[in-house]
C-alpha positions, 0 to 999 in steps of 0.5 A: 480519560477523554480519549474513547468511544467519543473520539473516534467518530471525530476521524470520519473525513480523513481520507482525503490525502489517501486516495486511489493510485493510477498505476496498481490501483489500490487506495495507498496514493498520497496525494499531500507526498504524491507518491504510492506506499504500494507500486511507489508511482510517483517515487521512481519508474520500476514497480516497487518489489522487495525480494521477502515479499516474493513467494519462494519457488522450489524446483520440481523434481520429477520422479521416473 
């Protein structure tokens, strides 16, 4: 068994194709597809949205 503890010092330096996106600004741009995994920059114009990661609103009922 080679795969251990030795192995993962070996992944230091990898982050090179991974970097900081222009538009949202968090570290999902890839810069070998030139596309975000985030806002999706570089895949279409509109922000990348999908309706079950929006937070459910309920209506307010007020009480008299």
């Amino acid at each position: 068994m080679v795969k251990g503890t030795a192995s993962m010092g070996k992944k230091a330096g990898k982050s090179k194709f991974v970097i900081r996106c222009r538009r949202c600004g968090k570290r999902s741009y890839h810069a070998k597809k030139k596309k975000c995994s985030s806002c999706g920059f570089g895949n279409s114009s509109k922000l990348r949205t999908y309706s079950w990661k929006k937070k459910k609103t309920f209506p307010k009922i007020i009480k008299k």
